[in-house]
Every structure is written in C-alpha cells, then in structure tokens.
N, C-alpha and C positions, 0 to 999 in steps of 0.2 A: 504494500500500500504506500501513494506516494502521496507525501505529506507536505503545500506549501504554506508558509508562516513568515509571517511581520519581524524582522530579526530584534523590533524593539521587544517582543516578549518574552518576558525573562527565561533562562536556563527551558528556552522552547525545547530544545535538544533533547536535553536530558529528559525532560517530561513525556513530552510525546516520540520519543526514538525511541520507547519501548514499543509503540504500538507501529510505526513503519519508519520508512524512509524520511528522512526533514530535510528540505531544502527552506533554507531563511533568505530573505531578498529585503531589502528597503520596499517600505506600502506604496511611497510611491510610483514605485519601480516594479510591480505585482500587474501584471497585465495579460490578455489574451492569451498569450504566446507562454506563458510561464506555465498557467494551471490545467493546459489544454489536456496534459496527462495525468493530475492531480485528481487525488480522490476525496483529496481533505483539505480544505482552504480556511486557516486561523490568522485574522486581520486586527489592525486596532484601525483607529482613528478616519487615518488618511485614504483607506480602499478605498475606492468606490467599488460596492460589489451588487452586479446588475446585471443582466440578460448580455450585455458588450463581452461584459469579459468575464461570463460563465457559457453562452452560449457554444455547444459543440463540445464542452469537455466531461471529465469523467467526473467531476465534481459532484458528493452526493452526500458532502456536510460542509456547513460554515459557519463558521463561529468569529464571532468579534469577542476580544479580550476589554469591552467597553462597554461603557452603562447605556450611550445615547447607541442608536440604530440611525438616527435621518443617511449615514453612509450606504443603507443596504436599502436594496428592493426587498423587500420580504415578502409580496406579494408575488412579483417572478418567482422567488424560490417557492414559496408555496406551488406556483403553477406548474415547476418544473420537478418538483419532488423531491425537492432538495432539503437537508433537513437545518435549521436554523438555532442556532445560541449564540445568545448574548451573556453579560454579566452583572445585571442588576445589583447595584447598590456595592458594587464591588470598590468602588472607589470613592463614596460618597465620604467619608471618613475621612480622608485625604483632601476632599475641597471642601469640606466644611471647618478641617483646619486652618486651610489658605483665608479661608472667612474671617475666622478668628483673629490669625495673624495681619489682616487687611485693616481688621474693625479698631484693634488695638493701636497697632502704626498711626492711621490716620487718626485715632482718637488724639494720641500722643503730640502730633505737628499741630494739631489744632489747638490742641492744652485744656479737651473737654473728656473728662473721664466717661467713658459708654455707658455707667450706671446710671439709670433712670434717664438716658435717651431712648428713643423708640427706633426699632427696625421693621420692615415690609419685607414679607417672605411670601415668597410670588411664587407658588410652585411650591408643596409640600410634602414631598413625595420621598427618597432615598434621602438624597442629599438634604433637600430643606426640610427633612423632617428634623436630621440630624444639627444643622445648624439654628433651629428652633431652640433645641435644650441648649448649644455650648452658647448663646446666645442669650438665651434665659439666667445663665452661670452667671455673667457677667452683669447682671442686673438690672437689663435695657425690656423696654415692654415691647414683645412684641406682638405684630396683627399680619395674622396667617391668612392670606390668598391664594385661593384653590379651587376655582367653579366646579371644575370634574368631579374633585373630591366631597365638596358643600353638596355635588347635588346627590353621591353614593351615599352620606354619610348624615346628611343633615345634621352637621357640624356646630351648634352656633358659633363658635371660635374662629371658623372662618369668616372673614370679614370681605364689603364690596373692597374693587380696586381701588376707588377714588380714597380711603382710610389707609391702605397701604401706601400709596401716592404720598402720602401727609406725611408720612416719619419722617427723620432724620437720618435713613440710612435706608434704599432699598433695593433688594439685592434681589438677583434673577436666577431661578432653578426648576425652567421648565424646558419640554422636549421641543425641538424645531417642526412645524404643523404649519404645511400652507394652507392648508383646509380645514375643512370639520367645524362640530360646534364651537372650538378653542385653538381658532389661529391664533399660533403665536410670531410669527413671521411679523418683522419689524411692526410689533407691539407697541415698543417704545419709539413713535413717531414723536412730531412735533406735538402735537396735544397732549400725547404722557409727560412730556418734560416740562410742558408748560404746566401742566397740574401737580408737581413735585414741588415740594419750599423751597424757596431760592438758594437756601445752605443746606439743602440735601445735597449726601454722595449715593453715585448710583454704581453697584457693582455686577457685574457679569462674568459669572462663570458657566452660563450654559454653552449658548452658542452664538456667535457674531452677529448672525443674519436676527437673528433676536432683535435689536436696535439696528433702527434709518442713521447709520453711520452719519451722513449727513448731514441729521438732525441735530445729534450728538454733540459732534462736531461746531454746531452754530451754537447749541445751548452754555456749551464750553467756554467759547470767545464772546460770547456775550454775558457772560457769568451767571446767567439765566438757571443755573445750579452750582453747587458750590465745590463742586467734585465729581471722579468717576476713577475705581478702581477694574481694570480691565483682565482679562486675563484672554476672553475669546475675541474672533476677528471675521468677518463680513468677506471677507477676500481669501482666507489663510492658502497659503503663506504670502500672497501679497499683501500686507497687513497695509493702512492707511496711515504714515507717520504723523500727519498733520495731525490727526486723532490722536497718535497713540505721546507725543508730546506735550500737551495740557493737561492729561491722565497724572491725578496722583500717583498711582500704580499702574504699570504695566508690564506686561508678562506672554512669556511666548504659548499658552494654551496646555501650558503645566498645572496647573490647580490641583489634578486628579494622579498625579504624576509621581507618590508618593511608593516606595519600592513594595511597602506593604500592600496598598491598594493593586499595584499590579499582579502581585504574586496572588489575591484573594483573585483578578479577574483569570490567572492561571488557571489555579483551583478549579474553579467554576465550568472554564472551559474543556480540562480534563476528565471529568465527573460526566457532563452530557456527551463528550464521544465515548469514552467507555460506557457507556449507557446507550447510546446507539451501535457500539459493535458489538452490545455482548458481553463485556469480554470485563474480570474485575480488576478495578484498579489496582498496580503495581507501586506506585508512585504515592509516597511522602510529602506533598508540595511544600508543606509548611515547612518540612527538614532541609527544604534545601535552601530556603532564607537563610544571609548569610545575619550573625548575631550583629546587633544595632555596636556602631563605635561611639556611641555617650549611652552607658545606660543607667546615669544617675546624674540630675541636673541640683547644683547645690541654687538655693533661693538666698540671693543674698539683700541684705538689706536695700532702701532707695526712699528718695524722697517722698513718695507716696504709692498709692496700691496700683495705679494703672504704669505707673514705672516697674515695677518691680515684677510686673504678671506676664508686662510688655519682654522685659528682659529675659525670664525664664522659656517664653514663648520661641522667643529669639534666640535661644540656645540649642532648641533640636531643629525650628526653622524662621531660614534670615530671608523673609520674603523681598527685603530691599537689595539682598546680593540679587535676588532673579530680576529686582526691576533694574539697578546698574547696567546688567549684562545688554539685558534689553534693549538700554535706550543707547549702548556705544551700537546698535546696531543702524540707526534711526539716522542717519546721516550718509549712511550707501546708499548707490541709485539703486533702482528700482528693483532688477533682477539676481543684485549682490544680495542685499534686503531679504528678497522672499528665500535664498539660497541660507543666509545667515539664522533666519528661522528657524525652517528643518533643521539645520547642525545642534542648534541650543534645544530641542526638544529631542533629535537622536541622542543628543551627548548629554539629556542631563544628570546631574549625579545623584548622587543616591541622596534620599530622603525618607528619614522614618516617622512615623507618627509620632505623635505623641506618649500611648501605651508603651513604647517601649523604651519606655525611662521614667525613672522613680524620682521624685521631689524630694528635698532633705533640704533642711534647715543652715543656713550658711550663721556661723557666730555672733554672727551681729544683726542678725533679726529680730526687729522690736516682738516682742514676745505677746503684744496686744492682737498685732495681725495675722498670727499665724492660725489661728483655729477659722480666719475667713481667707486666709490663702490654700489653706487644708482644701474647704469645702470648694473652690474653685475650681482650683486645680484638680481634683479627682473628676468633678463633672464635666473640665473641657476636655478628662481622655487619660492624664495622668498616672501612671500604675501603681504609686503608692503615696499616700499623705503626710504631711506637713504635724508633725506628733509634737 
C-alpha cells in the first residue's frame, strides 16, 4: 500500500510505515501526478484535495491532520467512495493558547489588565469553547456567539452578534461557509467593524477569507478600531503587508501549530485508517512525543498580576518572537513574501503547551498572590499549582 503524506506531519514515517509504503512531499507540492498510484492520501492545511487531483487515482482514504476541512471537497469524496478524516478539536488547545498569549501581550502594551474586560467568542465550538474557560480564568466577561449552536441547544448564554460586536476584544473561531444558513465568508465587512467600539481589538484565528481584508485594512488607518491580532490571511501565502503592518500581532497561520496539537491530529488520523483497514493499531503516538525542554516554569515575582501571568505565559510561548519573524518578512516583494511564509510555517519550531510544565513559586513571590496565581494558572492548562 502506497502511502502519500504532508512531510509537515510529524514522525509521519514512523507512524504510518507500519501500515505501507510513505512517501512525504511539501502540501504544496502534492498534486495529480504524485497520488495517481497512492492509496492513502494524509494532508494538512495547504492540499487542496478535490476531484483535480484525486480524479483517476487509487486513492481510497484521506485524511487531513487539521480541524478546519474548507481545503477538501468532501462531497466529491463522498461521491467517489472515498473515505474521509479529519481531526477535530485536535488543535484547539494550541490556539486557544495563542489566544491567551495574544489577550495578555496586548492587554500588557495597552497597560489595561483583561480582568473585568469583556470578550466576543464568535464560534463556540472546539477551539472557542476552549478559549471561553482560559478566558473566563483571566476574569474578562464573556458573550458566547453561536447561531448553529443557540439554535441545537437553546442556549441562553448564547448571545445576538451585535452584544458580541460590543466587547473589548472579539475574537473569531468559526469554519469558512460561503453558503448555508451561516455564511461566514467575509463576515467581518464594513458594517461589522463599524458596529465594534472604537478600542476594540479584533482577532483571527480561523480563517482569512473570514474578514473583507479590505475593510480591515480601512478600519485600521482610520483607527475606526483600536487593534487587530492576526494570525490567518485572505490570500495565504500571498499574505496582504499593508494589512498585516498596523496589526498588533501578526503571525504566519501558526496559532494551531503547537507540537502537541499536531501529534493529537496524528493520533486521530492513525486510529480512523487502522479503522478503515482493519487492521489494530501498532503504534504509540503519544511515545513518540519527544519530552517538552522546560518542564517547570518558576513564577517569579512582578509589579502586578497581568505582568507576572504575562511573563510565565511567555516562558513556554513568546508569541512576539512569531510576530518579529513575521514582520522582517513584510518588506520582500511580493513572491519573496509568499515564498518567506511557507518556510516560517514549514520551519516552525517546536512549541509545547502549556500542560507540559508545572508552575513553582520563584522566592520572591508576594505570598498574597499566589493562591490566585495557583487558580489561574491551572485553568489556562498549567500541570501543576502555585502551593
């Protein structure tokens, strides 16, 4: 059985070389001609996987190592008999960190502590469910948007847009829909950003085409909001500089890019082919994570609680080293640019969650804050508490 795969997923090899043949290729670089002989096609992001370049082959499973699908027809493959996995919620973990570490940063430049500010969670599903609680942690109120869900659940907690519109921070975590009852395809037009407070920041980690770049873009230079933490892009990898320039944060489309989050969408992907051949699993996934290099962050003291929470956050992840890298890219023409993209999402480094590092008290810790550093800290993810 010959097996083609995304070489960005991890120890792909070793995982599924038990079950055939692996040939690893760049997603970009995944096309007609590669899987014509292929029986098993494992993609992230970047495939496009569609009737073009499955049609005529032996292809007769595909999997993406990723939460969102808008990269896959899935209806071709239904039609084609083709059998289909994704990895829900596998990396939700991982950008609901990038959240955290987003919410805190910009809390920080601004010099307004996130407690008892309000957040809009637009999409409450994997990710935004998760960035609800660590979000909650931090002691911001917030108001959950979610028509799909309001109407499965009759929620009251879910709240209209125009209430999530109103916070002080509203962050986007829904799937890309150009149709349906719940287009979400550039949502965030001119009259979303006009109905946001003027010192709202607006963040995105779903997907680009989510927000009229455009629009963005004007609300931006006209200060018409007061911010925008980026991570996804309307063009990827021809990313929009002029955009991604007046961006508090920006980031090359890593949010979910977290070494754990990957190896959980491994997992996942491993489990439904062995499930579709049959055949039981051989493979460890979790053993072959390699062990995290900080696995104890010491808390040391700081002029107050959003420095000090900012600090430890920033110890297993420096979301401002991603926006540096970023913005030296922001000054190539156009096709250096999209080219400098890819390489910072192929090449990124290893990043681990939060869980896998424990909290410890540094000596000079006011000993009044530590039973509400304890509690924070374990609810943004933390593996053990502040004693």
């Amino acid at each position: 059985m010959k097996i083609v795969a995304d070489e960005n997923i991890p120890r792909v090899k070793d995982v599924f070389g038990t079950l055939g043949e692996v040939v690893v290729l760049s997603g970009r670089e995944i096309d007609a001609k590669h899987v014509k002989k292929a029986d098993v096609l494992l993609v992230r992001s970047v495939t496009r996987v569609d009737e073009e370049l499955l049609s005529g082959s032996r292809v007769r499973f595909a999997g993406t190592a990723t939460i969102g699908v808008d990269h896959v027809d899935i209806d071709y493959l239904d039609s084609a008999g083709i059998r289909f996995a994704a990895a829900p919620g596998s990396n939700a973990n991982s950008v609901a960190e990038y959240i955290i570490a987003a919410l805190l940063t910009t809390s920080l430049r601004k010099d307004e502590p996130p407690d008892g500010r309000s957040i809009g969670v637009i999409g409450v599903g994997n990710v935004g469910g998760k960035v609800v609680e660590k979000a909650a942690a931090l002691g911001m109120k917030v108001v959950k948007n979610d028509p799909p869900l309001a109407r499965r659940h009759a929620d009251a907690f879910f709240r209209p847009l125009g209430e999530a519109q109103k916070c002080d921070y509203v962050t986007l975590h829904v799937p890309l829909e150009t149709g349906g009852t719940d287009p979400t395809y550039h949502m965030v037009d001119e009259a979303f950003l006009e109905a946001m407070r003027q010192d709202a920041v607006l963040l995105n980690t779903s997907r680009g085409a989510v927000i009229d770049e455009s629009a963005l873009k004007s609300a931006l230079e006209r200060k018409r909001i007061g911010g925008a933490v980026l991570d996804v892009w309307e063009n990827e990898p021809s990313i929009d500089a002029e955009l991604a320039e007046p961006a508090d944060i920006a980031t090359p489309h890593i949010a979910g890019y977290s070494l754990d989050g990957k190896f959980a969408g491994v997992k996942m992907l491993y489990k439904e082919l062995c499930d579709f051949l049959h055949v039981k699993p051989q493979i460890d996934v979790d053993a072959l994570k390699p062990p995290p290099e900080i696995k104890q962050v010491v808390v040391e003291d700081a002029p107050d609680r959003l420095r000090c929470l900012q600090k430890t956050v920033k110890s297993i992840y420096d979301i401002e080293e991603d926006d540096r890298k970023f913005r030296k890219m922001l000054s190539l023409p156009g096709p250096e640019r999209a080219s400098r993209f890819s390489e910072l999402r192929k090449n990124y480094p290893v990043r681990r969650e939060f869980y896998t590092a424990g909290a410890v008290p540094g000596r000079n810790l006011d000993r009044e804050i530590r039973g509400e550093l304890s509690r924070v800290l374990v609810a943004l993810g933390f593996s053990s508490h502040i004693s």
